[in-house]
C-alpha positions in Angstrom: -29.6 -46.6 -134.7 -30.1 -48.7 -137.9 -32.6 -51.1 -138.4 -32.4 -54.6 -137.1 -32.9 -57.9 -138.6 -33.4 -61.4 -137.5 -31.1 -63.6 -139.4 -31.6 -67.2 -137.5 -29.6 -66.6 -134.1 -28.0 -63.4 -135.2 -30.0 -59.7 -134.3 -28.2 -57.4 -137.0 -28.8 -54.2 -137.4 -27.9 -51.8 -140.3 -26.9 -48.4 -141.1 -25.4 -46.5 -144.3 -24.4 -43.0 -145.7 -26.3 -43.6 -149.3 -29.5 -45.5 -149.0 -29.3 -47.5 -152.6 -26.3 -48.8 -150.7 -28.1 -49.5 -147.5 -31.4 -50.8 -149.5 -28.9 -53.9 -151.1 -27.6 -54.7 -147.4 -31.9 -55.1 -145.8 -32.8 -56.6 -149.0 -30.2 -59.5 -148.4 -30.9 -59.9 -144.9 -35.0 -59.6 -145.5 -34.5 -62.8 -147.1 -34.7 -64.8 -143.7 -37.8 -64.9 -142.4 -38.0 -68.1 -139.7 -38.8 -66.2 -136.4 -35.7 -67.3 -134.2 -36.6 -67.1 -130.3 -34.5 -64.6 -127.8 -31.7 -64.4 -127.4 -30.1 -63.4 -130.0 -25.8 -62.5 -131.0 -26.0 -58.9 -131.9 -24.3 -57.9 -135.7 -24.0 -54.4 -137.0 -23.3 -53.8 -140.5 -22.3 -50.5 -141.9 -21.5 -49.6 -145.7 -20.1 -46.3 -147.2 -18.6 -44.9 -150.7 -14.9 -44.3 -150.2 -12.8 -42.7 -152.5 -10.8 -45.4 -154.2 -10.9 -49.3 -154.0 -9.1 -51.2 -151.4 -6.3 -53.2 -151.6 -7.5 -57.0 -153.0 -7.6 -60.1 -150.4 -5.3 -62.7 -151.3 -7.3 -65.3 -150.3 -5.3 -66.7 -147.6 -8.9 -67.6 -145.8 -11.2 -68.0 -148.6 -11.1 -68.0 -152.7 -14.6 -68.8 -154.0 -15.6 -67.0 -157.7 -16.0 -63.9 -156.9 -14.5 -63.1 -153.4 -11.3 -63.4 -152.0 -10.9 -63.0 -148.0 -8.2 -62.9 -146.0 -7.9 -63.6 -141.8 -5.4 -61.0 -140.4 -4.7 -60.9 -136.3 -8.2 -63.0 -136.0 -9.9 -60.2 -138.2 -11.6 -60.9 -141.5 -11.2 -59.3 -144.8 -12.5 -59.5 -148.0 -12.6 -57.9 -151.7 -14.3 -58.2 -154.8 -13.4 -57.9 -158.6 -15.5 -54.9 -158.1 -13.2 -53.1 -155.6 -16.2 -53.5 -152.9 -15.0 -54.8 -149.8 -15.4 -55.8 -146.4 -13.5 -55.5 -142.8 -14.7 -57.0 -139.4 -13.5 -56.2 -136.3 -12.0 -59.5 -134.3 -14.9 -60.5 -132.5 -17.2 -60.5 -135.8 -20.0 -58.4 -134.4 -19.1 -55.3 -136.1 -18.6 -55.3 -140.3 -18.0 -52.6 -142.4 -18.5 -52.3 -146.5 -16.6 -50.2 -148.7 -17.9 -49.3 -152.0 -15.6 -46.7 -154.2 -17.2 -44.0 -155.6 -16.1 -44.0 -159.0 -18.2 -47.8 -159.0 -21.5 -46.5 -157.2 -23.7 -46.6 -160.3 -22.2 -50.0 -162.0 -21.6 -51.6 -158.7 -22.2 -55.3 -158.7 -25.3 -56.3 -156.5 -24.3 -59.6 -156.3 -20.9 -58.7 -154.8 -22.6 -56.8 -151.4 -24.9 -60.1 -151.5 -21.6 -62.2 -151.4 -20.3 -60.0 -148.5 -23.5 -59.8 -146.4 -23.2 -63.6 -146.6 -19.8 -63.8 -145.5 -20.6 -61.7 -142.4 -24.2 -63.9 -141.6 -21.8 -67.2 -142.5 -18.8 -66.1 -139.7 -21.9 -65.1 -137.4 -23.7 -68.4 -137.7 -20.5 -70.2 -137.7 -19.1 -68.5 -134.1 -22.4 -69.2 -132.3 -22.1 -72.9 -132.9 -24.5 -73.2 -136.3 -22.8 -74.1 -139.6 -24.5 -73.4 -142.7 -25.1 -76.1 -145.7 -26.4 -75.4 -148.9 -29.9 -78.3 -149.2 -33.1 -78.5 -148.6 -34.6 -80.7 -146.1 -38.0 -82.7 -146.0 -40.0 -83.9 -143.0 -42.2 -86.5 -141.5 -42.8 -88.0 -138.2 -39.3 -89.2 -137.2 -37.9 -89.4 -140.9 -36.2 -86.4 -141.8 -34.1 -86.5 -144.9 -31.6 -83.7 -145.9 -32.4 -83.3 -150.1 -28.6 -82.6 -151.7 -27.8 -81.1 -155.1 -26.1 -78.7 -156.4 -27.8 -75.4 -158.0 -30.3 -76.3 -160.6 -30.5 -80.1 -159.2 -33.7 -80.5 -158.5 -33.8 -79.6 -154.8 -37.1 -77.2 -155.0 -39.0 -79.5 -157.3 -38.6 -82.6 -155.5 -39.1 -80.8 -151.9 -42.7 -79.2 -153.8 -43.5 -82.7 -154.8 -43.1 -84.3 -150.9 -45.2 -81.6 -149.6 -47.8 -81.9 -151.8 -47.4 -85.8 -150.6 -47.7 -84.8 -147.0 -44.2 -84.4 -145.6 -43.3 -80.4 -144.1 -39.8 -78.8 -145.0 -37.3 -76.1 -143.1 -36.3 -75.2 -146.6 -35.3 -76.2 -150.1 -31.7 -74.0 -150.1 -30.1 -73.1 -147.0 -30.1 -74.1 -143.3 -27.9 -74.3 -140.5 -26.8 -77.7 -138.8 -25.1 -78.0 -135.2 -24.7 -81.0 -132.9 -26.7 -80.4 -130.1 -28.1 -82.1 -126.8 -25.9 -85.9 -126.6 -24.2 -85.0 -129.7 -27.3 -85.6 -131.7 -27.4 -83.1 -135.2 -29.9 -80.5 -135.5 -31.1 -78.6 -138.3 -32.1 -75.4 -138.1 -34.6 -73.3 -141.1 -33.4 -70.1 -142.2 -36.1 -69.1 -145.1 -39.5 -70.5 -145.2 -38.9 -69.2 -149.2 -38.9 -71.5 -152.4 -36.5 -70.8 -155.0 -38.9 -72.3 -158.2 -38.5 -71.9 -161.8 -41.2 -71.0 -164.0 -41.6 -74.3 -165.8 -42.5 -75.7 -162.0 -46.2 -74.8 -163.1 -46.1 -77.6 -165.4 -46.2 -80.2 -162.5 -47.3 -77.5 -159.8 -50.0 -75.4 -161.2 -50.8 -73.7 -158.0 -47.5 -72.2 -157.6 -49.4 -69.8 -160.7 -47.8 -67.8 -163.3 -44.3 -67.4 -161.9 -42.9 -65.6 -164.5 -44.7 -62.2 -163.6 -42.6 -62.1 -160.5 -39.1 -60.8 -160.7 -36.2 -62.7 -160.8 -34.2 -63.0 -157.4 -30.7 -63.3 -158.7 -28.9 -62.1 -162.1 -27.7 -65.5 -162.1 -31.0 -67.7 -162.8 -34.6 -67.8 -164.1 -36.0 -69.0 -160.5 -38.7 -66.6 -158.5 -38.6 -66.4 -155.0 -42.1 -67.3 -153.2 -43.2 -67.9 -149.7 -44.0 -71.8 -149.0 -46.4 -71.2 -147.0 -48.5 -68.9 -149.6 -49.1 -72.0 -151.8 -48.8 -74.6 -149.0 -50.0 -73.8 -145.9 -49.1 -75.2 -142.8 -45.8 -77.0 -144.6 -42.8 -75.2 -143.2 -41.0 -76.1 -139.5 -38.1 -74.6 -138.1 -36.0 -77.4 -136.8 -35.8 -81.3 -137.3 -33.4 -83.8 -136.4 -32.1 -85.3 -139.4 -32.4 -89.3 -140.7 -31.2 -89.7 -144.0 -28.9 -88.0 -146.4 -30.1 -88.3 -150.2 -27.6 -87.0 -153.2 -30.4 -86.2 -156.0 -29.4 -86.7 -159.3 -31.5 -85.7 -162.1 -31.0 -87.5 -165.8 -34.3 -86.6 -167.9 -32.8 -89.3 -170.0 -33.1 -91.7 -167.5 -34.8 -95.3 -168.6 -36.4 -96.0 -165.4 -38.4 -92.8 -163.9 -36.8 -93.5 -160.4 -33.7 -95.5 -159.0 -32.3 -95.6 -155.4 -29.0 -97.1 -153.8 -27.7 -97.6 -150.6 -24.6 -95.1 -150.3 -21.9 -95.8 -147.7 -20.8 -93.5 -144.9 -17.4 -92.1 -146.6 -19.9 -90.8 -149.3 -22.4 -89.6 -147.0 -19.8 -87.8 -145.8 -18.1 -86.5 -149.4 -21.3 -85.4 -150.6 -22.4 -83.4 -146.9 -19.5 -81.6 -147.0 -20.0 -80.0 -150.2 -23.2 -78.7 -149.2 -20.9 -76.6 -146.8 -17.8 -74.0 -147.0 -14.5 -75.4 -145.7 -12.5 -72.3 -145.6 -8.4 -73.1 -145.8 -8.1 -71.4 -142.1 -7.5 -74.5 -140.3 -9.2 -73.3 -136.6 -12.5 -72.5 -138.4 -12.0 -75.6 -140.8 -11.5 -77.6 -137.5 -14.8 -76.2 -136.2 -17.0 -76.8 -138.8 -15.7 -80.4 -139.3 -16.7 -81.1 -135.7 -20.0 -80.7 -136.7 -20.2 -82.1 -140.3 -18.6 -85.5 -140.0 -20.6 -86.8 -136.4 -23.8 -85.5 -138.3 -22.5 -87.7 -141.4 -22.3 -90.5 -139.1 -25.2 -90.4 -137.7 -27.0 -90.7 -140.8 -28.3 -93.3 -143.4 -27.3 -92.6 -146.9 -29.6 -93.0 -150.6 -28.7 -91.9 -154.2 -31.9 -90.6 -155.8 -31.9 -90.9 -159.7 -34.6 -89.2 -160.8 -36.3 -89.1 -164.7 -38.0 -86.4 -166.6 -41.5 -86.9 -165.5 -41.3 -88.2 -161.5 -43.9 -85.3 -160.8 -46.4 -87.2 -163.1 -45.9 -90.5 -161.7 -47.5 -91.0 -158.2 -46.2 -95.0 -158.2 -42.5 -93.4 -158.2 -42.9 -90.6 -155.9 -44.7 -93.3 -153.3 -41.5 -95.7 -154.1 -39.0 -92.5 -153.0 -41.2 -92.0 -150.1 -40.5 -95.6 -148.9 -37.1 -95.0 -149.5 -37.1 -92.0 -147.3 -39.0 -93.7 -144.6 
């Protein structure tokens, strides 16, 4: 028996013939640390050295920048540049990781990363939950869902409403479904911030951020626990209210400038805070959950400027905005 994690409504446990290999798979998965209540969809996850990389994907399902997956007789499949891979059976409970020998040492971390979030993302997806990449704020009966891409501004502006009073399920991923009268939920998967070192500048209780590691080859951002700097600021679910498309422009004349947004962009910009695979029954799926949701909710564009965090006359003016 491996050892089981928690990962929102998914119970997955883990096991492995080479334990650097099996410490990359627990480290992903340790990231999600909202307590999810019984019961939960069981997941296993094995991964192995094999002798010489698979065949490559073709992409058929999925093409993203460093993963290609496939959807053969309702089974998923999935390579790297790296020659890892990944195979599930066809009810998506039960995944297994290749990693060729010759690549042990020089393997990519990022890649078994990639694949462990394929198998959570299929997971989530067939138990009704779709994933989207934003953070989401909360207050009373206002909840807004913060969208950016990577870098945006997401964590920042989150940090700045909590010092303000409002609670968050996140600043980088959670998991929307309709639920009860159609109505969208949102769901917290990490009660983590993602916040760069120069955060301290508006932030200093977040401390010297640069003595902790780095949680991804890919950025300068440290990973810390919300609640270790804010306490009693994180929830696990909300019903959202608004949609707001940050946009940050340290140029900017004016420190802070909202507009209205209609629904077809509330819609445009929700859907790329998701994954539309190409497979058009799980494409299908998740749109019956995305576009209801971007119905359902009132649209802002946030302009921010350089120095928002200093100005408590701006940050008030967003929070109207939000309200």
């Amino acid at each position: 028996m491996g050892e089981t994690y928690v990962c929102g409504p998914l119970a997955v446990t883990v096991a492995a013939s080479h334990p650097v290999l099996k410490a990359k798979v627990c480290e992903s998965l340790d990231l999600y640390t909202v307590a999810w209540p019984p019961p939960h969809t069981p997941m296993h996850i094995r991964i192995d050295t094999v002798e010489s990389a698979a065949p490559s994907a073709r992409g058929t399902f999925l093409t993203c920048a460093r993963m290609r997956v496939d959807a053969v007789d309702a089974e998923l499949y999935a390579t790297c540049v790296s020659g890892v891979a990944i195979a599930a059976s066809s009810d998506a409970q039960r995944w297994s990781i290749t990693v060729p020998a010759a690549t042990l040492n020089g393997v990519v971390p990022e890649d078994i990363e990639d694949l462990v979030g394929l198998a959570l993302t299929t997971g989530w997806r067939r138990v009704g939950w779709v994933p989207i990449h934003a953070a989401a704020v909360v207050r009373d009966a206002d909840c807004a869902i913060l969208c950016a891409p990577s870098g945006g501004g997401k964590s920042t502006l989150t940090a700045a409403l909590i010092r303000r009073g409002w609670r968050t399920l996140g600043d980088d991923k959670l998991l929307l479904r309709l639920g009860v009268g159609g109505q969208p939920e949102l769901a917290a998967l990490l009660h983590t911030f993602n916040l760069h070192p120069q955060t301290r500048e508006w932030f200093p209780e977040v401390g010297d951020l640069e003595r902790l590691p780095r949680y991804s080859a890919w950025t300068e951002k440290r990973k810390v626990r919300i609640e270790a700097i804010w306490p009693a600021s994180a929830q696990s679910h909300a019903r959202p209210t608004r949609l707001v498309q940050l946009v940050r422009n340290a140029n900017a004349a004016a420190e802070l400038q909202v507009s209205p947004m209609g629904g077809q962009d509330v819609l445009d910009i929700l859907l790329r805070q998701t994954v539309i695979p190409t497979h058009r029954k799980t494409a299908a799926a998740v749109l019956a959950s995305v576009v209801p949701t971007a119905r359902s909710l009132t649209g802002i564009r946030v302009e921010i400027g350089g120095r928002i965090f200093h100005d408590p006359r701006a940050l008030a003016e967003l929070e109207a905005a939000l309200a």
